[in-house]
N, C-alpha and C positions, 0 to 999 in steps of 0.2 A: 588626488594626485600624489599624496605626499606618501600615504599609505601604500603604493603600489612601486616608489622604488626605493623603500625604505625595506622593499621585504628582499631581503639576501641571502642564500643559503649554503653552507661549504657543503662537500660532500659529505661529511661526516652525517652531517645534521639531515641529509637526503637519508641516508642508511639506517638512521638510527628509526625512519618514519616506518620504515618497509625492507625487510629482506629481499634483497632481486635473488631470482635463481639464474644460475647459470645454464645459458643457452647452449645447446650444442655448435661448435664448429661444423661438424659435416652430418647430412641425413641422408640413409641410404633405405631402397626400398627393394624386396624383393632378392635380396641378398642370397651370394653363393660364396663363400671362401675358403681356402686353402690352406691349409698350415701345414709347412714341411721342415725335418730339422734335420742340418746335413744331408739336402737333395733328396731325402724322403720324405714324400707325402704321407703325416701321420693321420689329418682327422680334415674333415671336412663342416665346416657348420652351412646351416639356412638356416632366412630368418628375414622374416616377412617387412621388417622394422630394425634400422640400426643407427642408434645416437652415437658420433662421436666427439668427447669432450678435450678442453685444448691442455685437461690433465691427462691425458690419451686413455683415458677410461672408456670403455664403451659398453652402451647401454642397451638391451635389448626388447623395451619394452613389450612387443605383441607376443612373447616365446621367439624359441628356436629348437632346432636338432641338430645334434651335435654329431656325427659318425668318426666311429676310431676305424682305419684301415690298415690292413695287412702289406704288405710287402708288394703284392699285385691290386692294393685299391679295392678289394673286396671289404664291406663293412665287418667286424667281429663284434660289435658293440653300439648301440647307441644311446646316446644322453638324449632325453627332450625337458622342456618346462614351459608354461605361462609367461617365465620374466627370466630375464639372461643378465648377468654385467661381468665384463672381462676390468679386474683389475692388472692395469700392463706392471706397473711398477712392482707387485708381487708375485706377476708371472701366475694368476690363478682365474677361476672363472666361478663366479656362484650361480647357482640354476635354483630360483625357486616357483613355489605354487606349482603343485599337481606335477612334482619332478616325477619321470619313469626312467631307468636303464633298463635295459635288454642286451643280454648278450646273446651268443651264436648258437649256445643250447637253449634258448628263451627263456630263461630266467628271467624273471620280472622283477624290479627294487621297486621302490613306490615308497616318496615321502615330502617332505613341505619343503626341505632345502638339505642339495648335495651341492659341495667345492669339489674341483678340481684342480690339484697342484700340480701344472703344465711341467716345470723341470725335473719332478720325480716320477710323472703319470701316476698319479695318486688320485683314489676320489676318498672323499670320507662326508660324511656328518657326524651331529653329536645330538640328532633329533630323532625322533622314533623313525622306527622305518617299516614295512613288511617286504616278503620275499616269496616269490611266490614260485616254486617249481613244480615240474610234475607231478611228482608224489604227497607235498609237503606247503606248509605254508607257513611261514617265521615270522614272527614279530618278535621285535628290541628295539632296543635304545642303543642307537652311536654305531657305525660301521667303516670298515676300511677297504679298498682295492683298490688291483691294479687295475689302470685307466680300462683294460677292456672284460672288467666284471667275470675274470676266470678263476681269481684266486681274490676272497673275500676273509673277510673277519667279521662276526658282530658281536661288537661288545659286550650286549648285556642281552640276551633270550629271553623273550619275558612270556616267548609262549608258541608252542607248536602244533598245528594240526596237520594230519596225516589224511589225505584224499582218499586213499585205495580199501579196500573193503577189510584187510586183516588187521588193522589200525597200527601192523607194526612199520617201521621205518629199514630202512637199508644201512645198518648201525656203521658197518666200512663208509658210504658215503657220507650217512650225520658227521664222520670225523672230521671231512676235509673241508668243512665249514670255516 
């Protein structure tokens, strides 16, 4: 008897046993959402799983797809991944495992994690990437665009191959890389 209300614990001494994770506030399924800025509809996500945290974090554990749209709600672009987290307080979204962008001429990106900076529509990494067009196929390290993948940068080329049988490239288009 004496041993069972002799034993007391503050919380401290609970915390120190075991880290708790933090629970989500709200779970959604099946998810369709809307983002518009200044009464335009810019992007649309899905996404089959959505945690949201009472840091207004949200969490996209099963994947998502991200669509950028045009001024009539046509897609020009879209994001997908494995795993999604919108951080709200930096205004960004990281997309990893088996990230793909597509834009409208199907250009394909392809890498393990791309960010999205919502107030500049910026995507970038700093992780290898490939790129895969019609004619061409790029691989580097670190890349930049604008949210709907028409106008890129890649940092570092670390390596091209050319699809088409004259193995030469289209040297005006190489430029606007």
């Amino acid at each position: 008897m004496i041993v069972l209300f002799s034993c007391k614990n503050t919380i401290n001494e609970v915390k120190e046993i075991g880290e708790f994770e933090e629970l989500p506030m709200k779970e959604s399924f099946d998810v369709t959402y809307l983002r518009s800025l200044n009464g335009r509809v810019g992007n649309r996500l899905f996404a089959p799983l959505v945690y949201q945290y009472k840091n207004k974090n949200t969490i996209m554990p099963n994947g998502f797809k991200l669509e950028f749209l045009d001024s009539n709600l046509v897609p020009t672009a879209y994001l997908e991944a494995k795993y999604g987290e919108i951080i709200s307080s930096k205004g960004l979204m990281i997309a990893r495992d088996s990230v793909i962008l597509v834009n409208f001429k199907k250009e394909e990106l392809y890498t393990e994690e791309l960010i999205w900076q919502q107030d500049s529509a910026k995507i970038y990494t700093d992780k290898y990437i490939k790129i895969k067009r019609k004619d061409v196929v790029i691989h580097g390290k670190g890349f930049e665009s604008n949210e709907d993948f028409s106008q890129y940068t890649i940092k570092k080329v670390t390596g091209q191959y050319y699809l088409n049988d004259d193995f030469g490239g289209n040297d005006e288009e190489d430029e606007k890389l």
